[in-house]
N, C-alpha and C positions, 0 to 999 in steps of 0.2 A: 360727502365725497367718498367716505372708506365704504360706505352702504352701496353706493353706485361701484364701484370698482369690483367687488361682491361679486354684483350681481351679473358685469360684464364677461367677469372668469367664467361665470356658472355658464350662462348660455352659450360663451365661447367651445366651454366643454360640452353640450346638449349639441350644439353643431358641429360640433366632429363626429360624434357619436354619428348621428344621422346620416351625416355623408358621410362616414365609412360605410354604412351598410347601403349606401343609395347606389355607391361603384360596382356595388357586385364582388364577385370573386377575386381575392388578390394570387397572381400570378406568383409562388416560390419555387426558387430552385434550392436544393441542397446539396452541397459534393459531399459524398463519402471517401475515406483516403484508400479505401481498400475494396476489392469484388464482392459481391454478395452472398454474405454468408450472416450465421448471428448473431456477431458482433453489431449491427445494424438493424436488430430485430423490434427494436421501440419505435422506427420512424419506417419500416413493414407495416407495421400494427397501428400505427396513426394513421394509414393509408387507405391501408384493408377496409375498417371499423367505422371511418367516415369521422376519426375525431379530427383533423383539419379542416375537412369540409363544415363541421359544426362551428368552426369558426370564423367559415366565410374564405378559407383559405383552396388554391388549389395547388397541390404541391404535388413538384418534379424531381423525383433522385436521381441522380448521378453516381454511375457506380465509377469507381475508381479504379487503379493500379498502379504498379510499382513505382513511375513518377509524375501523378499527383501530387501537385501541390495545392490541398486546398485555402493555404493562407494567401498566397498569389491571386487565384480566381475568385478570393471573397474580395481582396484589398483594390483588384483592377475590376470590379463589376461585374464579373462575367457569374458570380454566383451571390446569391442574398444569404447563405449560411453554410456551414460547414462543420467538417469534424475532422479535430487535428489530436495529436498527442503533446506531450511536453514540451517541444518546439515551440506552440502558442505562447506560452512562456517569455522563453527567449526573443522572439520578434518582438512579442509586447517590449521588453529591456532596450530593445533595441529603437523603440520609439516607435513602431508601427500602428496604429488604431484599432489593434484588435478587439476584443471583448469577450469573455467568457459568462455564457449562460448558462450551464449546466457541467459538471465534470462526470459524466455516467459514471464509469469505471474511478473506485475509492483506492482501485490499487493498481500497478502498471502490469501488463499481462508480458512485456518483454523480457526474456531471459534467455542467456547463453548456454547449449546443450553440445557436453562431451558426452564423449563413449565411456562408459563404465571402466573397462580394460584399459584407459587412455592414465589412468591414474590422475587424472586432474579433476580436483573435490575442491579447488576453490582458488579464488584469484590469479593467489601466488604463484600457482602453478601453472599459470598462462605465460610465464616467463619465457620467451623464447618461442611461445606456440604460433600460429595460426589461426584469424577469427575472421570467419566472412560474416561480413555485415549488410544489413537492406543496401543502402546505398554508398558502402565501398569506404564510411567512415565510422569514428568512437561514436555514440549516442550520449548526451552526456550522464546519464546514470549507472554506466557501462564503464566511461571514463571514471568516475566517481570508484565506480565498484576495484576498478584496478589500482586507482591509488592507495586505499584502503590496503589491498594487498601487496604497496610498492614495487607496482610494474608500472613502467614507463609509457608511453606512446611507441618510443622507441624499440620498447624490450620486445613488439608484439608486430605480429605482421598481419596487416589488415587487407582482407579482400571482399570486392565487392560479392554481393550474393548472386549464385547460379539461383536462386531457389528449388536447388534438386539435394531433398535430406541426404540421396544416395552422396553424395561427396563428403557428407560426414560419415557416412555406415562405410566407404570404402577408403576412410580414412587421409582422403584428399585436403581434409582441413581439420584443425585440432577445435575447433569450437565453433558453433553454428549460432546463429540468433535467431531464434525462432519465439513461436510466440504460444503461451500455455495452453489456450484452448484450439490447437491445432497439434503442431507437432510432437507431442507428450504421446498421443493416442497414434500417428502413423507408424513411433516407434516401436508402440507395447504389439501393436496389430503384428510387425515384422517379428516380433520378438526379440529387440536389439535391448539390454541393459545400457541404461545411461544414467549419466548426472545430471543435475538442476543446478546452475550458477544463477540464485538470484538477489538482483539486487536489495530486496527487501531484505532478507536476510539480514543484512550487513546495516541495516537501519537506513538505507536510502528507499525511502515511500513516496514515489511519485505517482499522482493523477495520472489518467487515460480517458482516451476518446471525446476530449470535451468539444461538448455544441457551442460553438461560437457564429460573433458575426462581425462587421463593422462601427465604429461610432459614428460611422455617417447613416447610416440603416437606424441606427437605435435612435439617432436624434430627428430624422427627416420621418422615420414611420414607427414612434415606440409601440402603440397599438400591437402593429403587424407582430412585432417581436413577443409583445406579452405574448399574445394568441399562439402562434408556433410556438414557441417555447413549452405554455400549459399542455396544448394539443400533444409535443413530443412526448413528455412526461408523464402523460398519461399512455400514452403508446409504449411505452416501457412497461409499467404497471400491468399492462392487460398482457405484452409478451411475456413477463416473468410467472404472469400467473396461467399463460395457456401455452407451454413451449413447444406440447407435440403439434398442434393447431398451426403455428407461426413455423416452425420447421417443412411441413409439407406447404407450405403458400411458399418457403422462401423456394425451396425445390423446384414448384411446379408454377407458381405465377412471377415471381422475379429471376428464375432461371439459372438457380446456384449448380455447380458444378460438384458438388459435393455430394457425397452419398450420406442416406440418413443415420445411419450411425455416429457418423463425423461431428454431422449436424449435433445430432442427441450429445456429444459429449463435449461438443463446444457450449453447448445451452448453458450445461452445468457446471462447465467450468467459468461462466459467464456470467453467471448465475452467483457464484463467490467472488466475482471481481466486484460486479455491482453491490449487492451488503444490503440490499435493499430491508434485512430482517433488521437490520443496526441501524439504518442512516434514510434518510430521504430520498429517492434518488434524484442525484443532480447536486446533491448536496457538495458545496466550496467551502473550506473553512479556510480564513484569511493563515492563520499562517503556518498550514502546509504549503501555501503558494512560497510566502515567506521562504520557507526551507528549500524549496525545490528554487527559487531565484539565487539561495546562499551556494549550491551547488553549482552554480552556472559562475557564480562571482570566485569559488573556490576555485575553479579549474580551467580559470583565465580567460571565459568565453565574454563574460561581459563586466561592469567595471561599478554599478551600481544599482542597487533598486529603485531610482529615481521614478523609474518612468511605470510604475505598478498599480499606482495610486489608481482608483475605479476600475481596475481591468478586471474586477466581480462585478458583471451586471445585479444589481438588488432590484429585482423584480418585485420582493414583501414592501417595498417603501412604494414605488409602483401603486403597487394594491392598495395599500393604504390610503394613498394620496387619492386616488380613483372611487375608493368609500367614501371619504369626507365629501367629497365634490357629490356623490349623489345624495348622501345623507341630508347633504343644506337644499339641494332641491329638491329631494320625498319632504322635507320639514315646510318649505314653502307651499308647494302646493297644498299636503295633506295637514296644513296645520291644524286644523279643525278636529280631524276625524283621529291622531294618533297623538296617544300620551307621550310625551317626550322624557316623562323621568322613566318608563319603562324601559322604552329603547336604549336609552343610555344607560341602564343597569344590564342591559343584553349585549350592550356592546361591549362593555368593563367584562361583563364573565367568560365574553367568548377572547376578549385580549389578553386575559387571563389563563385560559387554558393553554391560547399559544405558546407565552410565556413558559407554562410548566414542561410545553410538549419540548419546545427549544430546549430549557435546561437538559429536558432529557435526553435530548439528541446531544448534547456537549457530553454529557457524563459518558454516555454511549465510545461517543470516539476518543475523550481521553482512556476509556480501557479499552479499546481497540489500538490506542498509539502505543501505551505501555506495556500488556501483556502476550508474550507469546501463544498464538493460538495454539500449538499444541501441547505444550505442558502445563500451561495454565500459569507460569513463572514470571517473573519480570524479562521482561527484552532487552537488550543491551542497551539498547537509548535508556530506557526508563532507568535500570542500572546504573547507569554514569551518573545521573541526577540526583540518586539516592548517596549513591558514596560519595558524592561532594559536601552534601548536606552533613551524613554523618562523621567527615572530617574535618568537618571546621567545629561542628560540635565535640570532637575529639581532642582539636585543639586548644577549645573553649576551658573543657575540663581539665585538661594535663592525661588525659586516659590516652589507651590504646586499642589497635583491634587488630584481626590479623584475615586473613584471605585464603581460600580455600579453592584450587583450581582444579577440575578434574576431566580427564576426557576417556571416554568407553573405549577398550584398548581391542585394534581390528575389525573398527565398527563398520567399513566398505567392505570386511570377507561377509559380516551376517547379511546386510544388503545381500550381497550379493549371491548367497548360499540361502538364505529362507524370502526375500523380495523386498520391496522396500516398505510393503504393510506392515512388516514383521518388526523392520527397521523402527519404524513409527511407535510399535510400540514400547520396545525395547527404551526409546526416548522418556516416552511417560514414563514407564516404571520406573528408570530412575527419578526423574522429575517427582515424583511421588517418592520413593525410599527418601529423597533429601528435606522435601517437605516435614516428612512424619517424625524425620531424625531433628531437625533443624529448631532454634526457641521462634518464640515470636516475635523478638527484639531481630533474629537472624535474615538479611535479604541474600535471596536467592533467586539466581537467573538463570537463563537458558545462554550463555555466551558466543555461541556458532551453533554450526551442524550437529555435532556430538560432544560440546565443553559447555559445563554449566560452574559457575563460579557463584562461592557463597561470600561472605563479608560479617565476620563474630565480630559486635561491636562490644567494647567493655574485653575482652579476652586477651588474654596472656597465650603465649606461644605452646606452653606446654598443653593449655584447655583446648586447645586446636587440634592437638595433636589427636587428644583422647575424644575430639569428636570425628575425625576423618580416620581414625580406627573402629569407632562405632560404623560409620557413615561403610568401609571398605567392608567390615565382616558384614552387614546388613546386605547388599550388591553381592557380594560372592555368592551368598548363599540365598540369592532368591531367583528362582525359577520362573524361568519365561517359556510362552507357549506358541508355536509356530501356528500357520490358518491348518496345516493338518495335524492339529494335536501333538506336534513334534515338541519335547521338552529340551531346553538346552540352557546353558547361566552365562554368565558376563565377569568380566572381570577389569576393572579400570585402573588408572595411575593417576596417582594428586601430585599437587606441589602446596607448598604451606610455605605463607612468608607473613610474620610480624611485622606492622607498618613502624617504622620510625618517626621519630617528629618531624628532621631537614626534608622527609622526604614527600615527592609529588603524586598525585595520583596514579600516575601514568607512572612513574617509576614502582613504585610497589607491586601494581600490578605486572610489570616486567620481569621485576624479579620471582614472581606465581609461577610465570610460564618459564623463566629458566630451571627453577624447581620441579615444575613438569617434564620440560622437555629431560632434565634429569633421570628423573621417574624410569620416562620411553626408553632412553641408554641404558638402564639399568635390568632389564628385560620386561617391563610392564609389571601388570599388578600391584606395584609398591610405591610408599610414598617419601618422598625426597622433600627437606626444608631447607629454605634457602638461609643460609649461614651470613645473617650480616653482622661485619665486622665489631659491631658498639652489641651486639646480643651473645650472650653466651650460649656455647653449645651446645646441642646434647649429644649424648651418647649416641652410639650403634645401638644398643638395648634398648631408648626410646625410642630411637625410631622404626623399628623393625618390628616393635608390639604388635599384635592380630588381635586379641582380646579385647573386647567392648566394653569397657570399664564404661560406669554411669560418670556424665558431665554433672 
C-alpha cells in the first residue's frame, strides 16, 4: 500500500511537470512601486537576457508612481508579483496573504535630507522642524528614528511631498525624504551641502525592495513562483555584474527619464544596498524581519507578531523536495545502469557544501549586523549586547569598570570646511588612535555620527582617567590630511564615569554623556568626570593632566 502511494506522488509529479511545459508560456505581470530607473535593474535584465523566457515565462512590467500600491494590485489580482518596501511587513501583521520571496535591498535606501546650514545633524533637532514625506505621513523607520531622538509625532510638521528637492534648497521645508541613490547626487551636481539622517545609523536596519507575491499564487501555481523568482535573481546577478549595459537599455528600451550619470550613480549606490559581495542576493534572515515587526509593535502600529509565521517563502525546501521526487524516479527507471551508493555520496558532499556556504553567509551578516562599516568598531547594537554581558559578569565578580565617552569637538565646521571625504576620515583616524590606544579586554564603538564610546572592564576611575589622557594627547597631536594635501588636527571632549553597583546600564551611560556635555561647557578639548556621590573625588590636578602616563 505505502509502495503504491510512492509511486502515485511520483507520476502525480511527472504530470505536472509535462503539463506545465505542454501550456506554453505562462503570462506574468509584475508592479514595480516606482518609474523606471535602476533600482529595478535585475527584472530589466531578466527581460533583456531571455532568463524568463528560459523558464517558460513571458513577463509584463509595470512601471509605477507616486500612488502605487503594489500590495492592493497583488492581494485584488490585478498583478501576480510585486515590489514593495517595509510596509509588506506590516500588511503581512495585519493578516493580509502576502509573501516575501526575495528582499533585494539588505539595507533601506530611505533617509531624511537637511541643508547643511539648517543645523539639524540629527533627530533631535527635528524638533519643531518640517518634513515632507512621499505620501504626506511618518514611515515607520522614520517614526522609530524620532523616538530615538524623543520627538514626538506632535513635535513635527509633516507634509506631503512636492517631489521638487528645490523646496528643500529654498528652504520651504526643514527635512526632505529622499532616497540615497537619487537625491545625494542631484544635491552634490547643485552644489548644495547637506546632511544624511539615517536611520541605520541609529541601529534601525530595515529590508527594501522586496519581491513578493500572494499565498493564493504560491499555492494554486508554486512552479510559476520558483521559476520567476530563480529567473529574477539571476537577472540581478547579470545587472550587478554589467551596470553600464543595463544603464543604456534602461534609458533607451524601457524609457527612463534620467540622465546617464544619475543612472551611473544610482547603480553604485545600488549596488551597496544590495551587498551582493557579503550576502546572496534575495537573501531574508528570519530575524531581521523579527526586528523590523518589533518596530512596528514599538510604535503602536500593530499589536503582535502573530500573523508572521511563513511570510519567508523557502524556496531551498522547495528545491529539495523537487530533487527527492526526481531522484526516486532517475533510481526507478535507471536502476540498472547507476550506482546508487555513488550518487548518494554526491549528494551528501554537494549538501555539505551548502551547509558550509550557509554557515558562511550567517558569519557574513552577523559582522555586517555588528560592525560599523567605517571604522571597523562595534555599532551601537552590537555595543549594547556586549556591555550587558560585561555587567553582569561585573556583577558576578564584585569588580568594576568605567566608560569612556568622547565626541570630535566642531566636527560639522571640518565637513563643512574640507567635504565630507575629509569628514570620513577624520572618523577612522580616530577609530584607529582608540583602537591602537585601547587593551584587548577594552570594547569600543562608533556610538553616533562623531561619539565613539569605550568601556575599561576590570578598571578603577583613576586608570580611566590615565587612559583618556593618553587617548587626548594621541588625537591632539596627530595630523590629518585634506584630498588637497591640506594638513590640519582635531581636538575632542570626554566624559568619564565609574559604573556603580545600584546602577543600570542606561544610567551610567547617562551619566558619560552628562560628563561630556560638561566637557562641551567648559570650552572643548578637556575632560570632565562625572562625580558620583558613593566615589570619591578627585582633584582639579587629576583632571586636568595632558601627560600620557603608561596604563
Amino acid at each position: 500500500m505505502k509502495k503504491n502511494h510512492t509511486t502515485t506522488k511520483i507520476l502525480t509529479f511527472v504530470v505536472g511537470c509535462m503539463s506545465y511545459s505542454a501550456l506554453g508560456q505562462e503570462h506574468i505581470s509584475v508592479g514595480l512601486r516606482w518609474m523606471h530607473q535602476f533600482q529595478f535593474a535585475g527584472y530589466y535584465a531578466a527581460v533583456d537576457q531571455g532568463f524568463y523566457e528560459q523558464e517558460n515565462l513571458k513577463v509584463t512590467l509595470h512601471e509605477g508612481n507616486p500612488n502605487t500600491n503594489t500590495i492592493d494590485l497583488v492581494l485584488n489580482n490585478e498583478l501576480d508579483f510585486g515590489v514593495a518596501n517595509g510596509e509588506l511587513i506590516l500588511e503581512r501583521l495585519r493578516g493580509k496573504p502576502v509573501v516575501a520571496l526575495s528582499a533585494i535591498f539588505q539595507n533601506s535606501p530611505a533617509v531624511l535630507l537637511t541643508l547643511a546650514s539648517s543645523n539639524i545633524n540629527s533627530a533631535a533637532d527635528l524638533k519643531g522642524k518640517s518634513i515632507m514625506t512621499l505620501d504626506g505621513s511618518i514611515s515607520p523607520e522614520f517614526l522609530s528614528m524620532l523616538s530615538k531622538g524623543e520627538v514626538g509625532l506632535d513635535d513635527v510638521n509633516v507634509i506631503q511631498s512636492s517631489f521638487a528637492l528645490q523646496d528643500l534648497i529654498n528652504g520651504n521645508v526643514d527635512a526632505f525624504n529622499g532616497y540615497l541613490p537619487n537625491e545625494p547626487f542631484l544635491l552634490q551636481k547643485l552644489g548644495v551641502h547637506y546632511h544624511t539622517l539615517n536611520p541605520q545609523n541609529l541601529g534601525i536596519d530595515f529590508y527594501s525592495d522586496f519581491l513578493f507575491t500572494s499565498q493564493k499564487l504560491i499555492d494554486s501555481k508554486p512552479q510559476v513562483v520558483d521559476d520567476f523568482r530563480r529567473a529574477t535573481l539571476k537577472g540581478w546577478r547579470y545587472a550587478l555584474a554589467n551596470p553600464e549595459r543595463m544603464i543604456h537599455s534602461i534609458r533607451n528600451k524601457w524609457g527612463s527619464n534620467k540622465t546617464l550619470d544619475e543612472l551611473r550613480y544610482e547603480a553604485l549606490a545600488i549596488s551597496n544596498l544590495v551587498r551582493s559581495e557579503l550576502v546572496e542576493i534575495g537573501y531574508i534572515k528570519a530575524d531581521r524581519i523579527d526586528e523590523m515587526a518589533d518596530v512596528f509593535i514599538d510604535e503602536g502600529l500593530i499589536a503582535t507578531r502573530y500573523h508572521l509565521n511563513n511570510f519567508i517563502y523557502r524556496a531551498e525546501q522547495r528545491a529539495i523536495t523537487t530533487a527527492n521526487n526526481r531522484v526516486i524516479l532517475l533510481s526507478i527507471i535507471l536502476f540498472t545502469m547507476i550506482a546508487l551508493c555513488g550518487f548518494l555520496t554526491f549528494v551528501m558532499r554537494k549538501l555539505r557544501l551548502e551547509i558550509e556556504r550557509r554557515e558562511e553567509v550567517e558569519e557574513r551578516l552577523r559582522h555586517l549586523a555588528s560592525i560599523d562599516p567605517l571604522t571597523q568598531l562595534y555599532n551601537r547594537r552590537m555595543f549594547s549586547q556586549l556591555i550587558e554581558i560585561e555587567e553582569k559578569q561585573a556583577r558576578r565578580n564584585h569588580s568594576t569598570y568605567c566608560l569612556v565617552l568622547l565626541d570630535i569637538d566642531l566636527f560639522k565646521n571640518i565637513n563643512d570646511q574640507y567635504g565630507h571625504n575629509t569628514g570620513d576620515k577624520v572618523i577612522e583616524g580616530v577609530a584607529r588612535t582608540i583602537t591602537n590606544i585601547a587593551r584587548e579586554s577594552d570594547i569600543c564603538a562608533r556610538f553616533g555620527g562623531e561619539e565613539f564610546i569605550v568601556m575599561l572592564p576590570n578598571t578603577e576611575l583613576s586608570d580611566a582617567l590615565i587612559f583618556t589622557q593618553r587617548l587626548q594627547s594621541a588625537l591632539n597631536t596627530h595630523s590629518f590630511v585634506t584630498d588637497t594635501q591640506q594638513a590640519f588636527s582635531v581636538t575632542s571632549s570626554y566624559g568619564i564615569v565609574q559604573w556603580d553597583f545600584e546602577e543600570s546600564i542606561t544610567q551610567v551611560i547617562a551619566h558619560a554623556d552628562d560628563a561630556l556635555y560638561q566637557a562641551k561647557r567648559s570650552g572643548r578639548d578637556c575632560i570632565r568626570i562625572y562625580r558620583h556621590p558613593l566615589l570619591p573625588n578627585m582633584t582639579p590636578t587629576q583632571k586636568n593632566i595632558r601627560s600620557g602616563s603608561q596604563r
